[in-house]
SEMI-692679 format. One record per atom (N, C-alpha, C): residue in one letter; x negated, z, y negated. Coordinates in steps of 0.2 Angstrom, whole numbers, plus 5000, padded with zeros to 4 digits. Atoms other than C-alpha are relative to their C-alpha. Example, Ala and Ser with C-alpha at 12.3 -4.5 7.8 and 13.67 -1.06 7.14 Angstrom:
BEGIN
A499650005006/A493850395022/A499650004994/S500449995006/S493250365005/S500450034995/
***
This chain:
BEGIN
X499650005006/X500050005000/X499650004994/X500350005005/X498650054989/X499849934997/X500450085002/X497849864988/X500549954998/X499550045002/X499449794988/X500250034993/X500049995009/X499549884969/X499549984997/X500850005004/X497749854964/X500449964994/X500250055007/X498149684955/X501050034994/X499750005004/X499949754948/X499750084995/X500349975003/X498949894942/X499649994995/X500550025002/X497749804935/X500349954993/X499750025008/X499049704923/X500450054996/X499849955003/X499649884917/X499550024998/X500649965002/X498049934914/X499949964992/X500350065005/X497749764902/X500650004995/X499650005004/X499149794895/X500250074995/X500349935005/X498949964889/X499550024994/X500650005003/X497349924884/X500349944994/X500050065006/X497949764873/X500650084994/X499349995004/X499449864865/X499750054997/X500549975003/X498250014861/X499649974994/X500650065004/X496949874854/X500350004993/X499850035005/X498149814842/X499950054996/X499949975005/X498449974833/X499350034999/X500749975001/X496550024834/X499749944994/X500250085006/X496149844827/X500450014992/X499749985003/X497449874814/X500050064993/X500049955004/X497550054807/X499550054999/X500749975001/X495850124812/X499249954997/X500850005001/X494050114806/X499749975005/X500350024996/X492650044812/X500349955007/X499850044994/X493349914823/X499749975006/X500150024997/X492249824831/X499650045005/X500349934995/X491349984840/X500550025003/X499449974997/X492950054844/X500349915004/X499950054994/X493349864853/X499649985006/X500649994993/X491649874863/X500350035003/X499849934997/X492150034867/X500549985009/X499450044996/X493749964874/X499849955005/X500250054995/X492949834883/X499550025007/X500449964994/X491849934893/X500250035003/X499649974999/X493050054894/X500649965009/X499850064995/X494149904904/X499650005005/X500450034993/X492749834915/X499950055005/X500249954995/X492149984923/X500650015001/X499349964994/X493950064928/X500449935003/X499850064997/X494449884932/X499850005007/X500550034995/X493049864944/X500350075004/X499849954995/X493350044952/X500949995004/X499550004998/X495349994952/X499849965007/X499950064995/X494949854964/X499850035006/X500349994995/X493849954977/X499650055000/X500549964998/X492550054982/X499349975004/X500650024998/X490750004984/X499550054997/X500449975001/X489050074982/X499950014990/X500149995006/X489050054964/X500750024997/X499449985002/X490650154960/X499750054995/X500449935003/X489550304953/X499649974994/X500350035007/X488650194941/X500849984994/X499650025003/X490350114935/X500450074998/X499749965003/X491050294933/X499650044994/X500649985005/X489550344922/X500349954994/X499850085008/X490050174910/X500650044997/X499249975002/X491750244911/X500150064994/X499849955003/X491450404905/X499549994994/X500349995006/X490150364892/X500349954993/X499550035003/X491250234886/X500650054997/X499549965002/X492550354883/X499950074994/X500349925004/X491650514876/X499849944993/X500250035007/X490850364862/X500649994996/X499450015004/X492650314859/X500350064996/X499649965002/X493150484854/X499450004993/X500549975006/X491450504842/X500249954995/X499850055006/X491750354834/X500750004996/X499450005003/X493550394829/X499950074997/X499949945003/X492950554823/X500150065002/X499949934998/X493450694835/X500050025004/X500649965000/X492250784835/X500150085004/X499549964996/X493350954844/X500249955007/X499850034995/X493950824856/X499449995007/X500650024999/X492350774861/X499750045004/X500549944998/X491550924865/X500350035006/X499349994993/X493050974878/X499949955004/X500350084995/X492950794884/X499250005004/X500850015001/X491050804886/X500150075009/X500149964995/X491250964896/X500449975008/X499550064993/X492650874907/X499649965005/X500450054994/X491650734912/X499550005002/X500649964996/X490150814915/X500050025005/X500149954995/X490650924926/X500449955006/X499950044996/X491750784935/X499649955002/X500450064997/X490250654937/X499450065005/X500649964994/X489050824946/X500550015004/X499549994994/X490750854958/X499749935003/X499850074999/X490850654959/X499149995006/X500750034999/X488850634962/X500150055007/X499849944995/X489050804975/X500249975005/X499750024995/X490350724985/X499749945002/X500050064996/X489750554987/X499250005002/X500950034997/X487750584990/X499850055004/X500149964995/X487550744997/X500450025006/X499549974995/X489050785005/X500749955003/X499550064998/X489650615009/X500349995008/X499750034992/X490850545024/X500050115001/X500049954997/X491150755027/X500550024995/X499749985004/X492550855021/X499950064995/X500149965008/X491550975009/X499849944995/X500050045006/X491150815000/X500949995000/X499650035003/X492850775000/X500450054997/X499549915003/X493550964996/X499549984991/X500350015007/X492250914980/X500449944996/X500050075006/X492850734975/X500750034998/X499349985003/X494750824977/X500050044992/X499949995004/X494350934965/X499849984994/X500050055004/X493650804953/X500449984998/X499550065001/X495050714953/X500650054996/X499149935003/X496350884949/X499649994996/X500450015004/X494950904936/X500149964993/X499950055004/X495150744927/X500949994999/X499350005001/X497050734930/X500450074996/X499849935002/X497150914924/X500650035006/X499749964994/X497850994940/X499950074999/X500349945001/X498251174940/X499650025006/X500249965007/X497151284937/X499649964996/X500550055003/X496151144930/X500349974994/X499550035003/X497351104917/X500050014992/X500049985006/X497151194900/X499749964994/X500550065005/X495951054893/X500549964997/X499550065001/X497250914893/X500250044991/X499349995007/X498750994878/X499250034994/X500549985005/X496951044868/X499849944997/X500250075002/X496250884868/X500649964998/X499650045005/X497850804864/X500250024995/X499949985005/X498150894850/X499749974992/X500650005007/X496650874840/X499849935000/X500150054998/X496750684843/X500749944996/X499450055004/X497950544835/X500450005008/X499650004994/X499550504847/X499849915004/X500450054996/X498850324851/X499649995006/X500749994996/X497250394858/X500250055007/X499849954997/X498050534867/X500449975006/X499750044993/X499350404877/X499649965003/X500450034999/X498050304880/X499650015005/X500549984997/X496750394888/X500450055006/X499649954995/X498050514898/X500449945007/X499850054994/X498750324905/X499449975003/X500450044994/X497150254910/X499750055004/X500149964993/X496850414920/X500349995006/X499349974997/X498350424926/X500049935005/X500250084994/X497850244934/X499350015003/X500550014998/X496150264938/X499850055006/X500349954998/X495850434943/X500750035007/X499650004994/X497550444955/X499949975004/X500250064995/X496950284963/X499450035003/X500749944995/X495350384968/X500350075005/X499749974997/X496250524972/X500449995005/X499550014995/X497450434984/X499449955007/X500350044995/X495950334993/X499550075003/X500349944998/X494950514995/X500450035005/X499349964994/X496550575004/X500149955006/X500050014995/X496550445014/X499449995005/X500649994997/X494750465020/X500050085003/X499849924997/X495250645024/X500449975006/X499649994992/X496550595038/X499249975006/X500350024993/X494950545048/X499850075003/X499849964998/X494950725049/X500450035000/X499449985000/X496350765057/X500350074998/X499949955003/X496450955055/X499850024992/X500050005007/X495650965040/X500549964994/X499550035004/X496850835033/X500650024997/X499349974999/X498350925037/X499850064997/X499949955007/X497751075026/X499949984996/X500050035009/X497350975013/X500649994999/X499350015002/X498950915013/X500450054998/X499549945002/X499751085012/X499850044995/X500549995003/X498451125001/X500449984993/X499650065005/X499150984989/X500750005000/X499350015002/X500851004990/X500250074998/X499749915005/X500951214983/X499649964994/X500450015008/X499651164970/X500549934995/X499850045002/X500651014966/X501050034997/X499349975003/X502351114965/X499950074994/X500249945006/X501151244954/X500149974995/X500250065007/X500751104943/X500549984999/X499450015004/X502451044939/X500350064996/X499449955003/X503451214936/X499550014993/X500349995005/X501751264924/X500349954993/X500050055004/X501951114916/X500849994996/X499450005005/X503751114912/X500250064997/X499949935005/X503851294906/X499650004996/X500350025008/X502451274894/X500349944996/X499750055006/X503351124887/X500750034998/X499549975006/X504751224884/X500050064997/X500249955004/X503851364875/X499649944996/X500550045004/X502951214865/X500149964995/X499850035006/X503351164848/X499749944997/X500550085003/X501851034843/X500249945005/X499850054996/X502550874849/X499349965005/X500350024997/X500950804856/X499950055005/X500249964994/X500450964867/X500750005006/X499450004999/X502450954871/X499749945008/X500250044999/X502050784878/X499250005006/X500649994994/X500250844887/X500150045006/X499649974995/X501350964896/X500649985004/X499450034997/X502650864901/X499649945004/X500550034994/X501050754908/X500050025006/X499949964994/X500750894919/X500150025004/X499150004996/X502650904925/X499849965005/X499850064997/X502450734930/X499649985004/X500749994991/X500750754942/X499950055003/X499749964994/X501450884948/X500449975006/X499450054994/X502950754957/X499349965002/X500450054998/X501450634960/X499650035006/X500149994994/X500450734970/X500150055005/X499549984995/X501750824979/X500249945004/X500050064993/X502150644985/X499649965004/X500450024998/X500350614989/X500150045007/X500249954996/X500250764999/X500449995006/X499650044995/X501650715008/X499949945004/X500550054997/X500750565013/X500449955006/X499450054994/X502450465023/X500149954995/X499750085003/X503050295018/X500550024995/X499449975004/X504550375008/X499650024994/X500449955004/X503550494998/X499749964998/X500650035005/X502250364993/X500449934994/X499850055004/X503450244989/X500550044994/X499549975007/X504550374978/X499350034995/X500749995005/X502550414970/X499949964996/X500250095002/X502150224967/X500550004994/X499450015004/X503950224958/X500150074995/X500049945006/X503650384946/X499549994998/X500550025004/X501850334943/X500349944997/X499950065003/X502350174936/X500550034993/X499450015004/X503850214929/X499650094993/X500349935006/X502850394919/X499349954996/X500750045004/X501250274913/X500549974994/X499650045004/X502650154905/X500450044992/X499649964999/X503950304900/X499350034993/X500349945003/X502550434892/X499549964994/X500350045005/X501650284883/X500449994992/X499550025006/X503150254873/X500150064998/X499749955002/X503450424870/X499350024993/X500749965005/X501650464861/X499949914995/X500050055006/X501950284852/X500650054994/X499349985006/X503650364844/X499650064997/X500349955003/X502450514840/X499649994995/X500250035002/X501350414834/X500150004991/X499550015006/X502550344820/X500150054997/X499849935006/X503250524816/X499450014995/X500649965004/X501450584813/X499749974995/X500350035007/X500850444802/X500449994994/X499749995005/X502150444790/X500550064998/X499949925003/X502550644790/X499650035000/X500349945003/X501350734791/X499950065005/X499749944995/X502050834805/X500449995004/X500050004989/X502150844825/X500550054999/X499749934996/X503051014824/X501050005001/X499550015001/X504651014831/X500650054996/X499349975008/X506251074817/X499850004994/X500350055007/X504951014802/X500349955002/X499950075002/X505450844805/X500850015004/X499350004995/X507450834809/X500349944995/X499450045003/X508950704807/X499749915001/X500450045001/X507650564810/X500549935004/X499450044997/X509350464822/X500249984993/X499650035005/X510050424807/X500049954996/X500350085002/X508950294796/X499549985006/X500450044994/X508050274813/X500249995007/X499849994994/X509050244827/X499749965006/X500350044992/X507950134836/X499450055003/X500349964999/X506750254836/X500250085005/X499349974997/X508250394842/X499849965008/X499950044991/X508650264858/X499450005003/X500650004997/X506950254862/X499850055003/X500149934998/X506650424863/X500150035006/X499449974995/X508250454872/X499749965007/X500050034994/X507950324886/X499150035003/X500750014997/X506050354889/X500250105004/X499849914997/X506650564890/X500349995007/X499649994992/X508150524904/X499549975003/X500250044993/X507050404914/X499550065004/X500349964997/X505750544916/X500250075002/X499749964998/X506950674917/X500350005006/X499550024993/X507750594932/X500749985002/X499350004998/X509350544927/X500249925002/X499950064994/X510350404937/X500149964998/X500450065003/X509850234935/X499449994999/X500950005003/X508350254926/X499650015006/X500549984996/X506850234937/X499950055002/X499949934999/X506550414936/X500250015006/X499649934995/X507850474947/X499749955008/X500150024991/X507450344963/X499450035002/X500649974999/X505750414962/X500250075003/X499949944999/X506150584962/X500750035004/X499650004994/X507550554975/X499850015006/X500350034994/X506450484987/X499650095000/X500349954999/X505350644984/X500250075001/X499749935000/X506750774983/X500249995009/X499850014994/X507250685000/X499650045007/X500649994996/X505550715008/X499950095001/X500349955003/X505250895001/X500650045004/X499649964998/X506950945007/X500150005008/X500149984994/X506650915025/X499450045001/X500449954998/X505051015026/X500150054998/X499949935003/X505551165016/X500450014995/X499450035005/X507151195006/X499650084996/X500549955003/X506151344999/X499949964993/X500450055003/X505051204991/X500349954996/X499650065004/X506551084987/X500450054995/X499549955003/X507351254977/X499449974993/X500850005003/X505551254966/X500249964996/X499950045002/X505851094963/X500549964995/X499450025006/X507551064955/X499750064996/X500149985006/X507051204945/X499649974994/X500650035004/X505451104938/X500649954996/X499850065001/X506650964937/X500650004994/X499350005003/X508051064927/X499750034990/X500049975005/X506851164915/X499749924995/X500250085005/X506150954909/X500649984998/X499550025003/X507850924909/X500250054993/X499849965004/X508151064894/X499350004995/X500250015008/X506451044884/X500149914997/X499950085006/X506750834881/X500750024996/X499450015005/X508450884875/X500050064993/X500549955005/X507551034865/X499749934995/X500550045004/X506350894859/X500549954996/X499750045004/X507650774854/X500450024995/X499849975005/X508750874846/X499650024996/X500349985006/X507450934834/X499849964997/X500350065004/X506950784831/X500649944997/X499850075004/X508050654828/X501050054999/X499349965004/X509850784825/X500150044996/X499749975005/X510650884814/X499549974993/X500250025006/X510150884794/X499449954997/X500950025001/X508550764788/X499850054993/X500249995005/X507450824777/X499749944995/X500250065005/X507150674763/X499150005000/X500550005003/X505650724756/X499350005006/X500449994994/X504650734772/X499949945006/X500150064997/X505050554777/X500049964997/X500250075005/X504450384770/X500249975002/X499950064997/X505150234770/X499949955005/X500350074997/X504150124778/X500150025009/X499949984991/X504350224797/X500549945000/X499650064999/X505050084805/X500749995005/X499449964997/X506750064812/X499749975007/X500150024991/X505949984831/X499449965000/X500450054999/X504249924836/X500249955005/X499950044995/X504049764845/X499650045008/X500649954995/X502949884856/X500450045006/X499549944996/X504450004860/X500549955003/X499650034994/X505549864867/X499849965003/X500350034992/X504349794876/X499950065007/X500149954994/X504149964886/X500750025000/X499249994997/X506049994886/X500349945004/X499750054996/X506349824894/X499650015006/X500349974994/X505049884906/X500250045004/X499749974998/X505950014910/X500749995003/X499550045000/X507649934911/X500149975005/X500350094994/X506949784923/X499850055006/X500249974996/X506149924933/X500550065005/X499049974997/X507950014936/X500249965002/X499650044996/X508749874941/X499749975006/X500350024993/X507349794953/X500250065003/X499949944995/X507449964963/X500750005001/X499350004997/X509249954962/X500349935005/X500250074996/X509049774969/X499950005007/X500449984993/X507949844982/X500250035006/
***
């Protein structure tokens, strides 16, 4: 299944990267650095998307140094230094697993935790909602999507190099599927004590690779294809949502949500935006979301209705901070003086990733 995604990954990846590009090109400095960046940035998680060869450790070295320059050049400088510590420490796991403790399962107990690491799994998690914070909202959906492709594509080829042994595989997996039920309930409790809409947003990351690698760990036909169908559908989904943030922040001034309210009314494409990208990852019915998270509630509920209780809670407390989050934002009174004209009532950006979404509900329903 993996291989048969590479190449549809591969045009989600180029596409991420272009629609990013534009507004890098556009609204920021220094362009032509920050387009290197990006280009390097591509090649090397390209080449890793496709496979695994000896020279994978070289292309994740490019990757990460690509990435830490892109944050220096854009200026932040706090980002940076968090970042730095991150990918440090996941390329001496990464070098650990594949050179000394290669082909065995303490190299693979190393590359897993690389991988949570990078994806911010708990307890490995507190970096993420920091680093998005002190970061513009472009850069932050940006680099949270090409993880979320690069670094789960590692992590699901390390899992499958585990079943060669069989006991130890079978605790990993059990291994992985509590840690993955930690990592959603965390993630959506802290987003509903979370007021700054980016960290909002980094936490509701978190939610969402909670269900991911709960359906890894799971590791049945069912499960991976209710995974495949929430990975897609949360890259797509959480892009547009840190684009709409984006917009707020450049012409307010302010992320925080009930500063900025009433925003539904001269902006309602921005409102419907919102609204659909919230239900599809909330899981309501139609939207993408819920077939993923069907297929998963499906799986979870024959092994342990314990574990399937868990998880409608994760699923009920996400359903109550987006409706938090959008009430404050686009309902009840505006404040005039705190919004400027020019915020636009819909980018072409935002319905190309609502038609994406759209198209993506109906195939499955199709299916």
């Amino acid at each position: 299944m993996l291989k048969a995604l590479a190449p549809f990954l591969t045009i989600i990846y180029m596409a991420i990267t272009l629609l990013c590009g534009v507004f890098y090109l556009r609204d920021f400095n220094k362009k032509l650095t920050v387009l290197l960046c990006l280009v390097v940035l591509t090649f090397s998680n390209l080449f890793l998307l496709w496979g695994e060869t000896s020279y994978g450790l070289f292309f994740d070295g490019i990757s990460v140094i690509a990435l830490l320059t892109l944050f220096w050049v854009l200026g932040y400088k706090e980002a940076f230094k968090i970042l730095g510590v991150v990918e440090t420490s996941y390329l001496f796991l990464l070098i650990l697993g594949k050179t000394v403790f290669a082909l065995t399962p303490e190299g693979i107990v190393l590359l897993v935790i690389a991988f949570f690491l990078k994806l911010a799994v708990f307890p490995l998690f507190l970096w993420l909602p920091i680093v998005v914070k002190s970061i513009d909202a472009i850069t932050a959906g940006f680099f949270i999507c090409i993880f979320e492709i690069v670094d789960f594509v590692l992590l699901w080829r390390t899992v499958e190099k585990a079943s060669w042994f069989p006991q130890f595989f079978e605790s990993l997996r059990e291994f992985s599927l509590y840690i993955g039920i930690i990592t959603l309930l965390l993630g959506a409790g802290l987003a509903l004590c979370e007021k700054n809409l980016k960290k909002l947003l980094a936490y509701a990351t978190i939610d969402d690779t909670g269900y991911l690698l709960i359906g890894l760990s799971l590791f049945s036909p069912v499960s991976l294809y209710g995974t495949t169908i929430l990975w897609i559908n949360h890259l797509i989904a959480k892009l547009g949502l840190f684009f709409i943030a984006y917009r707020i922040e450049k012409n307010t001034s302010v992320i925080s949500l009930g500063k900025v309210k009433g925003l539904a009314k001269d902006y309602p494409g921005l409102a419907f935006s919102f609204l659909v990208f919230a239900l599809t990852l909330i899981g309501v019915p139609i939207f993408p979301g819920f077939w993923g998270k069907l297929f998963l509630y499906q799986e979870v509920f024959k092994l342990s209705k314990a574990l399937f209780g868990l998880m409608v809670l994760g699923g009920c407390l996400t359903l109550v901070y987006f409706i938090r989050a959008y009430h404050s934002l686009f309902l009840g009174e505006k404040e005039p003086e705190t919004v400027q004209p020019f915020l636009p009532k819909l980018d072409l950006v935002l319905v190309m990733l609502l038609s994406f979404t759209i198209v993506l509900g109906c195939l499955i329903i199709g299916f």
